[in-house]
N, C-alpha and C positions, 0 to 999 in steps of 0.2 A: 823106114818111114819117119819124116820128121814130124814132131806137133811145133805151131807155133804157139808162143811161150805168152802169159800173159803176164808178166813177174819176176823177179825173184823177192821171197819174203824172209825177213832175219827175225829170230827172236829173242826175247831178252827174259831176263827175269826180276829187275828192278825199272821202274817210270823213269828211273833216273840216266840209267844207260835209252834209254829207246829218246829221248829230251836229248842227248847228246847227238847218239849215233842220227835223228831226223836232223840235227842242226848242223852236223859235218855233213849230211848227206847235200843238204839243200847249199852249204857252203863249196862243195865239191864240184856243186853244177848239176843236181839232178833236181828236176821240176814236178815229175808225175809221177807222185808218191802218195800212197797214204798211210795213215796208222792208225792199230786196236790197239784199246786198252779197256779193261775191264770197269775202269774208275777213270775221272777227270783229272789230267797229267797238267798243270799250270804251263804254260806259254809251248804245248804242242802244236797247236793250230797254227802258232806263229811261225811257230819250226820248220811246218811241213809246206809252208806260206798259202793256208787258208785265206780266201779274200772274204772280207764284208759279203755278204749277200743283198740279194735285189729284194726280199721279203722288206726290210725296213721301208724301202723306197714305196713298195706296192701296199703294204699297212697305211703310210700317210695318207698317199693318194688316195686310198680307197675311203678314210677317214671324211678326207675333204670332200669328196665324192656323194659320201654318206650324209653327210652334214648339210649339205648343198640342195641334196636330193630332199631331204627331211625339212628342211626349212619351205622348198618350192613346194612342197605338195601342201604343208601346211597353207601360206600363201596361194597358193593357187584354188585350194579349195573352200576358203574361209573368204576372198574377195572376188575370184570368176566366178566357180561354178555355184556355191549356195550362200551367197552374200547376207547376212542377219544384220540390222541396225538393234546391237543389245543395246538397253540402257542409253546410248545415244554416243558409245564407244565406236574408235573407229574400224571399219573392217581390217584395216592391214593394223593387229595390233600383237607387232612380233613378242613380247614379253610371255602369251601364251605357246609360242611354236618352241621355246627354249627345251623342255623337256622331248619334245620327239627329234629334233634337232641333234640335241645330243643321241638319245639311243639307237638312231638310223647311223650316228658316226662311230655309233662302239661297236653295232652288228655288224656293220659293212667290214671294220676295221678284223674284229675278231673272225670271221669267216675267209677274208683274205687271209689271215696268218696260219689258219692250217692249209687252206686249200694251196697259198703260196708254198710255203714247207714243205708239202709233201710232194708237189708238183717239182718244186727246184733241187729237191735231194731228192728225185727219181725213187719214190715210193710210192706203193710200195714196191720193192725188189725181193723176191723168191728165191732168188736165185744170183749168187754171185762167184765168180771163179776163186776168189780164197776160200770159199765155202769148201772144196775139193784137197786143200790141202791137211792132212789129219793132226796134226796139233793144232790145229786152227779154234778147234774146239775149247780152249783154254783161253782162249781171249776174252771169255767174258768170265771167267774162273782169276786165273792167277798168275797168268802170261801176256807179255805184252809184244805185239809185232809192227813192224814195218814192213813196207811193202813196194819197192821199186817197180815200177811199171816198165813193159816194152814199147808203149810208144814215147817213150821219154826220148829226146832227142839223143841222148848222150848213153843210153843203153845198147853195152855190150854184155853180152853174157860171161865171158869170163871175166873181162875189168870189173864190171859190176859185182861179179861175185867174188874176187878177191879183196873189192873195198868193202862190203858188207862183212867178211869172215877178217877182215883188219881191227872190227871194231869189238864191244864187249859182250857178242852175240852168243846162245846157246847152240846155233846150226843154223842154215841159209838151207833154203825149199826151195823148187821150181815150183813156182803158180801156173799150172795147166789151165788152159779157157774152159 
């Protein structure tokens, strides 16, 4: 009986080898990888070629969004629906609408950024297949891992595992799904 494989995972014991062996990896030609590390590794993300995400993009919009929305209700309900002639001031008199303006653009703004985050990094997750592999537990202790995926176009199982056991690895894992 065969299982199909969701992985192979290498690990290391210094951020310094896992920062190399992602940067040969990704130099090698493999695309669908990721990496733990128990602490922030400088220029990982770049290594493993992390893109920008869409949160920035959907924070502004929703800013503008917010803003927009905050300014029209002001406006709309200060000159349509309950019009007041104060003092002989005119109803459309935006210098008051500045403060709800702004905080409809910081709520809208800060409520996108989680619900965006958690939505585009597919959390939350219960349940992940390196979860299954038993050093795995030390990722967030004092071990660092990579993680070659099988749908990476350029995954083979032996190639793969003899490029990860070429680099300054403690042992190569099969990641069972």
């Amino acid at each position: 009986m065969t299982t199909k494989l969701y992985g192979l995972m290498a690990e290391f014991d210094e951020p310094e080898s896992l920062l190399e062996a992602a940067r040969r990896a990704r130099e090698a030609g493999y695309r669908h990888m990721d990496a733990y590390s128990p602490m922030p590794v400088e220029g990982l993300a770049e290594a493993v070629g992390f893109r920008t995400s869409m949160v920035q993009r959907l924070v502004f919009t929703a800013g503008v969004l917010g803003a927009a929305g905050g300014f029209t209700l002001c406006w709309w309900m200060t000159v349509i629906a309950y019009p007041h002639n104060v003092a002989g001031r005119p109803l459309n008199s935006w210098p008051a609408y500045i403060p709800i303006t702004f905080e409809m653009m910081v709520l809208l703004s800060c409520l996108t950024a989680v619900v965006g985050m958690l939505v585009l990094n597919g959390l939350p997750q219960p349940y992940h297949p390196v979860f299954n592999v038993a050093r795995f537990e030390h990722a967030s202790r004092d071990r660092f891992f990579l993680c070659i995926e099988a749908t990476d176009p350029k995954f083979d199982v032996l190639a793969t595992r003899q490029f990860l056991e070429q680099l300054d690895t403690k042992g190569v894992t099969e990641v069972e799904p």
